[in-house]
C-alpha positions in Angstrom: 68.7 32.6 56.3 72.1 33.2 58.9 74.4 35.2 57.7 76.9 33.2 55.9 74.3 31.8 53.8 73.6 35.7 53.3 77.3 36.6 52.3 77.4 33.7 50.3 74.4 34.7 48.3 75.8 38.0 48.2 79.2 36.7 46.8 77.6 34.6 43.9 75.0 36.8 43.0 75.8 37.9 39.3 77.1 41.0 38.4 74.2 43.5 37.1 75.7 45.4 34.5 74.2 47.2 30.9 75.4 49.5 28.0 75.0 53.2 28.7 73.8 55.1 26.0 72.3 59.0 25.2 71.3 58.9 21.0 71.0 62.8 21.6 74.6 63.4 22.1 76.7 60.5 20.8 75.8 57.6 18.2 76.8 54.4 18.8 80.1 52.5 17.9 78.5 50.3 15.1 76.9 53.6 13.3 80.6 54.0 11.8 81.8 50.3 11.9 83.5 49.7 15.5 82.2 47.6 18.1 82.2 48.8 21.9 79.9 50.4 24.4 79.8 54.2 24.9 80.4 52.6 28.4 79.0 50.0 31.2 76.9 50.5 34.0 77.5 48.0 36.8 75.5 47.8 39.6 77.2 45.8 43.1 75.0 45.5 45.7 73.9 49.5 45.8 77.4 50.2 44.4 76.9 51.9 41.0 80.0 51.9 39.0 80.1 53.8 35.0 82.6 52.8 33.1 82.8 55.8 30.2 84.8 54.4 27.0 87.5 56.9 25.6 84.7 60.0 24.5 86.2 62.4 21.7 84.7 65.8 20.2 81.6 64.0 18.2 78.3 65.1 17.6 75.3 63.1 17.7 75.8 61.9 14.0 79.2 60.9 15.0 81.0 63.9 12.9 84.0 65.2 14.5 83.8 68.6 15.7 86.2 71.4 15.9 88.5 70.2 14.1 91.8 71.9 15.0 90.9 73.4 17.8 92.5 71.7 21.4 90.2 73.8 23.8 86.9 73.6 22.0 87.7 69.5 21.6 88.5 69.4 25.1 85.0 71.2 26.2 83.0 69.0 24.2 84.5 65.8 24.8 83.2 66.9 28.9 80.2 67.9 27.8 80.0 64.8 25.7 81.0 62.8 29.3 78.9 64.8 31.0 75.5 63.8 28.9 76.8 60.0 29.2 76.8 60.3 33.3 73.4 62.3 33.4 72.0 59.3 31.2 73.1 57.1 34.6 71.5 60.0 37.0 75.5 60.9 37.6 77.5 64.0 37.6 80.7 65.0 37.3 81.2 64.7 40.6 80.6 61.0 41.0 83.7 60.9 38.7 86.8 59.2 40.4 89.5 58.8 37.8 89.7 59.9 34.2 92.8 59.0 31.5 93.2 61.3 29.5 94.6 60.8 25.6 96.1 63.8 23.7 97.5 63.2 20.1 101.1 65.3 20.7 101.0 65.7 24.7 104.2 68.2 24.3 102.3 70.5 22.1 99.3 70.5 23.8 99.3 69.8 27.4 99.2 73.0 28.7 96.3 74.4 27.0 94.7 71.0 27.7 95.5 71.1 31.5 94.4 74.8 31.3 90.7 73.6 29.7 90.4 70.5 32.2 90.9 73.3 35.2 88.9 76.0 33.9 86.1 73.2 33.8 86.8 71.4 36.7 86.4 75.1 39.0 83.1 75.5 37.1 82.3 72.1 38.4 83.8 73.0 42.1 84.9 69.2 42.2 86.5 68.8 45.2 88.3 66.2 45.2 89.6 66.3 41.6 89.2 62.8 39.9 92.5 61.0 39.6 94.3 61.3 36.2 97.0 60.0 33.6 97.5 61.8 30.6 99.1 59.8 27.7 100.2 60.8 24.1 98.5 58.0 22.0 97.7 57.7 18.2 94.0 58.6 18.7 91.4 56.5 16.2 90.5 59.5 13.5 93.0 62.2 12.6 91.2 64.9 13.2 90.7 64.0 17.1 93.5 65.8 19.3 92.3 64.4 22.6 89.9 61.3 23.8 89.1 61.1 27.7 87.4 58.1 29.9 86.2 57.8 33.0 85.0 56.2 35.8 82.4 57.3 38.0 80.8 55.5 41.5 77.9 56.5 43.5 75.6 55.3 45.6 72.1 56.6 45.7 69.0 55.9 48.0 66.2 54.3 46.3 63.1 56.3 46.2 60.5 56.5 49.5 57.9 53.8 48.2 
């Protein structure tokens, strides 16, 4: 095979891609009548790319969890992240960019900004993912803040 028969290949391969999923820390969607994926693995050529849906402070069970309370939301919608990139043998640090939803963005950006710090020095990511933060209507009342993101990474296979 030359190589434009290679790149060729390469170009019409299909894209590999499948639902990412961890039943120990989130349910999923259709447990409480929506439809999406807790997010998408795609795999390009050696190129892994995680697409993380908008992740909220839910238990396994799918129960909101500190209700009221910005800064414990905030830590366990990354801890909730966190499981769904370890599923994908990712870390925070494969994380590129993140969007981040807050219910009333005046009230609480600062104490948000302050959590996503505090856990992003615990992390020592370096460089810090890209970011928007947006005041939206979130999908239950009782949510003050959803996040996404998007990690990439590369990894060598195994030594057969």
């Amino acid at each position: 095979m030359n190589v434009a028969e290679l790149l060729e290949e390469v170009a019409t391969a299909p894209v590999m891609k499948r639902a990412i999923t961890n039943h120990d820390a989130l349910n999923e969607a259709y447990d409480y009548g929506s439809a999406f994926s807790r997010g998408m693995r795609i795999d390009l050529n050696g190129l892994t790319i995680l697409l993380i849906s908008g992740t909220a402070s839910i238990d396994e069970a799918g129960r909101t969890v500190h209700v009221g309370d910005l800064r414990a939301q905030v830590r366990r919608t990354y801890d909730n992240i966190g499981r769904l990139l370890a599923t994908e043998g990712a870390t925070w640090h494969d994380v590129v960019r993140t969007t981040c939803y807050l219910r009333d963005i005046e009230r609480d950006y600062q104490a948000f900004n302050e959590e996503r710090t505090r856990f992003y020095k615990e992390k020592k990511l370096d460089p810090l993912p890209a970011s928007t933060g947006i005041q939206a209507i979130l999908c239950r009342p009782d949510l003050l803040v959803e996040i996404e993101a998007i990690a990439m990474f590369r990894r060598e296979s195994p030594a057969e």
